[in-house]
C-alpha positions, 0 to 999 in steps of 0.5 A: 573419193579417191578410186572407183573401186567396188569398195569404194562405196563403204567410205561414203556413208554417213558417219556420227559428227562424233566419230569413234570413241576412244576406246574404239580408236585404241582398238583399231589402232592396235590392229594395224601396222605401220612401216618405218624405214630404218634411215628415218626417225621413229618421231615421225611415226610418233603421232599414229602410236600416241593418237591413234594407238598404232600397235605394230611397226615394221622396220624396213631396211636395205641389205644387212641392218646395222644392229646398233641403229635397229637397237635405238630405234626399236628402244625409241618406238617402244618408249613412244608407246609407253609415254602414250599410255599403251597397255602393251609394248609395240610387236616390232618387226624387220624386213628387206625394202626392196621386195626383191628377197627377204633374207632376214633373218637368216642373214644377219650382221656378221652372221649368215645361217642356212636357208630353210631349204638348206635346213631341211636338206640336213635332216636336223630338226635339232640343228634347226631349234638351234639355228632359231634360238641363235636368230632369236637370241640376237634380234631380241637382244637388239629389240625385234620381237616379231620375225616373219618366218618360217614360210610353209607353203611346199616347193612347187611350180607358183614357186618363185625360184628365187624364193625357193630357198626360203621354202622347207621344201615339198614333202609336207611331213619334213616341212611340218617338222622343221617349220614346228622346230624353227618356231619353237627354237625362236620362242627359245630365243625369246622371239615370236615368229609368225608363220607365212603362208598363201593358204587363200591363193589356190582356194580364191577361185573355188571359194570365192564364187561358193555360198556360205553353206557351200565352203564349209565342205569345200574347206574341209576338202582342201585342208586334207590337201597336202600343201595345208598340212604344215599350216594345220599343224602350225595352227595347231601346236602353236595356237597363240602365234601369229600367221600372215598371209598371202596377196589374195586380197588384192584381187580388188575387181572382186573384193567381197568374194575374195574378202569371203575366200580369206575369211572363210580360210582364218574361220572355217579352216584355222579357227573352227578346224585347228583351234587357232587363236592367234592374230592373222596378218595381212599381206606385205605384198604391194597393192596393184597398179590400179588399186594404187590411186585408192591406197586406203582400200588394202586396209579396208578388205584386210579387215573385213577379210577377217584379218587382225594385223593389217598392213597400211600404206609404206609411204608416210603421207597415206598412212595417216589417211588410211588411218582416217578412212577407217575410223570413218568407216568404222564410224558409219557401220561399214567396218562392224565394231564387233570384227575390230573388238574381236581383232583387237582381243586376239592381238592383246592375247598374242602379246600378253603371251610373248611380250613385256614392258620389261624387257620392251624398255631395256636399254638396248643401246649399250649392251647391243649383243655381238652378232651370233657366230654360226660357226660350227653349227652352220658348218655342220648344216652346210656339210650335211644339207649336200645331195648327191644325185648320182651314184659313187665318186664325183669325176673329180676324184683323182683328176690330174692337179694340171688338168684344165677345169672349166667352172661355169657359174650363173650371174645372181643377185647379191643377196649380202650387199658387202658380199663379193661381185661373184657370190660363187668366187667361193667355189671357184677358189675352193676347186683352185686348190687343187686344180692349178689351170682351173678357168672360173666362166660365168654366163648369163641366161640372156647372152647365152652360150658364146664363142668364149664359153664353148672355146673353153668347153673345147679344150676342158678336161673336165665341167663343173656346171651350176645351175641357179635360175632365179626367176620363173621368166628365165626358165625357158632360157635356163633349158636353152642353155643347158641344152647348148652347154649339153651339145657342144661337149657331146660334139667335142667328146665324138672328136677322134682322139678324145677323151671324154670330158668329166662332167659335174652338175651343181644345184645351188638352189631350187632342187627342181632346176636338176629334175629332168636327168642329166645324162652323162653327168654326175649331179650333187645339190647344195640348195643355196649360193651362200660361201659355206653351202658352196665350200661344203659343196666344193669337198664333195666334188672333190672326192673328199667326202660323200653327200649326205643330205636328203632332197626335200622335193619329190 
């Protein structure tokens, strides 16, 4: 045995010398998920499609694809199948490696789109099915079928502020509207999204310590919150698609109870509730450092969780054990036959509905479509996703060309690897345009306000300060710093002599980091550190156009 685990015990009871059947193996197969990273060839996967039946594969990559290699492997994944004797093609996925930040498949080769965030700040559903539909067109042309978007959990504190962008923000009728388009504009394109959610993780702790005959009206209590509104309606209108998710399952000193909590929420909530049919999907999130040594165990309370995609191991060499511990498992009663039977008929429903052999074996390669131009539509999002937070003109307006301008931007994650070292250069060049002594200082929240920065707060005309925290470590520094910033130009400004210093305040992300009032400060938000947010931005700090975005947060 390879854990003490409380789940442990199900892999140690007797099983029929005989094992499974086929057709129980073909079933098992297509309920889980595989993981290939993009550098490697799909013939090392080639046992676990054609032996075991394998039914879905996750490409993982780091960075922007390179669309050519994505179309190849995903012909090649998809022609192993079909050798195999599957009735289906594969569902192909893509996602980010590193876990760091998942920006596919708004970012893209060539292409970069507004984040949800940005989307809904723009008030367009009708520019978001457009940006879908350009999103699905390409990756289907390269051989993706299946994108993990849109997320629809509200904007709130459990929020990662990294993630914050990926998120429609925190009013749950502006997230239904723009989650239902996005979806719908990617079945345009001839993708299927399957929609991200945590709906377990605020309900593990009162679910899981209930009995059967408790959680039906605790379900029914939580589902008229508003964070499970959009889900609801996800459900609902798109009864086929597919929904992964979140980590709760991983609470492995608990796992009945907490396999009970998820259960109840696909059963009770989606199923019985908003008449759902599709497949859910287990977590990508890594298992805990204590569950590691028993890598065979996610799979299992996945599955008796009552999801029907379940993620196995990323690392090749526990793939084909985890495969092994199933069948066993399945083959001892541990697993019932009928969960995996009704698993493996939700996902042949799913894709008899998005996927054919057709279009699966195209030969991608040679006609790989050229990335989508965002152009004019991206332009206009970016243009209309700016917020102001304060009334009239920016400070800007009308100050002196020679005038010393004092940028203060945040050092960020790269989110493009071949993006520049600074992703608010942009900004930077955008305000040097027109104003000739223009000083770009960036600061990091760990060195916070040095001698450097408030030399040049000393002798600015005028502040343009952007906020962009990155990590719910860092809040606690990020509010030290704004205080620092906030004082030394109140001492500057109470010098004899002085004029005021013009002050700007820049959100490029989580509209909560400007939720406590700047006093003093003319705000705006551009939700995102992309080059366009940032140059859509810049117009408006500038005077040369008014904001008109809306703040998708209370």
């Amino acid at each position: 045995m390879m854990g003490t685990h409380a789940c442990c015990d199900l892999f140690d009871r007797p099983t029929s010398p005989a094992g499974i059947g086929g057709q129980a193996k073909r079933d098992l197969g297509q309920t889980l998920m595989v993981f290939l990273r993009v550098h490697e060839d799909p013939s090392t996967i080639q046992p676990l499609i054609a032996e075991q039946g394998v039914g879905s594969v996750i490409i993982t990559c780091s960075g922007v694809p390179d669309p050519v290699h994505i179309a190849s492997c995903a012909r090649k994944l998809q022609q192993i199948a079909k050798d195999a004797g599957h009735e289906q093609p594969l569902t192909i996925g893509l996602r980010e490696a590193n876990g760091l930040y998942d920006g596919l498949p708004f970012e893209l080769v060539g292409a970069r789109f507004p984040y949800p965030l940005s989307l809904a700040a723009a008030n367009s559903t009708t520019r978001t099915r457009l940006v879908g539909r350009a999103i699905g067109q390409y990756l289907g042309s390269i051989g993706i079928n299946w994108v993990f978007t849109p997320t629809v959990d509200l904007l709130g504190e459990s929020v990662e502020p990294l993630d914050a962008s990926k998120t429609f923000g925190q009013d749950a009728e502006s997230v239904c509207a723009h989650a239902l388009a996005l979806i719908q504009g990617l079945a345009d394109g001839g993708v299927s999204a399957c929609t991200v959610s945590h709906p377990a993780a605020p309900t593990l702790e009162i679910l899981r310590t209930q009995s059967s005959t408790e959680l039906a009206s605790s379900i029914h209590e939580q589902a008229d919150l508003p964070e499970f509104v959009p889900l609801g309606a996800v459900a609902t209108r798109y009864p086929r698609n597919s929904m992964q998710f979140g980590a709760a399952i991983h609470e492995f000193q608990e796992p009945e109870r907490s396999a009970h909590a998820i259960r109840a929420t696909c059963e009770l909530m989606l199923r019985n509730m908003c008449g759902f049919q599709g497949p859910t999907v287990s977590s990508f999130a890594e298992t805990t450092d204590d569950a590691a040594v028993c890598a065979k165990h996610t799979p299992l309370l996945s599955v008796l969780s009552g999801l029907d995609m379940v993620k196995l191991p990323e690392e090749a060499a526990a793939q084909q054990e985890s495969v092994s511990a199933l069948e066993a498992a399945m083959a001892s009663g541990a697993i019932p036959s009928n969960l995996i039977l009704a698993a493996a008929a939700r996902v042949a429903a799913f894709k008899a509905h998005f996927l054919s052999w057709e279009r699966a074996l195209i030969d991608i390669p040679t006609q790989t479509a050229s990335p989508p131009a965002p152009g004019s539509l991206a332009h206009a999002i970016y243009r209309d996703a700016v917020t102001a937070l304060s009334p009239g003109t920016s400070p800007l307006h009308g100050l002196a060309r020679t005038s010393i301008l004092v940028v203060l931007t945040p050092t960020v994650p790269r989110r493009v690897p071949d993006s520049p070292s600074d992703p608010f250069e942009p900004l930077g060049r955008a305000l040097s345009d027109h104003f000739s002594r223009l000083r770009h200082v960036p600061y990091t929240l760990s060195a916070g306000l040095t001698d450097v920065h408030r030399a040049f707060l000393q002798r600015a005309a005028a502040v343009v300060f952007v906020l962009c925290n990155t990590s719910s470590v860092m809040i606690e520094s990020q509010d030290e710093f704004v205080r620092a910033v906030r004082h030394s130009l109140r001492v500057r400004d109470a010098m004899p002599g002085q004029q005021r210093t013009r002050k700007v305040v820049i959100g490029a992300g989580n509209p909560r980091d400007l939720r406590d009032p700047f006093a003093g400060w003319w705000g705006v938000l551009c939700y995102e550190y992309s080059k366009g947010a940032l140059e859509a931005v810049a117009k408006v700090v500038l005077g040369e156009r008014e904001a008109t975005g809306k703040i998708p947060s209370k």
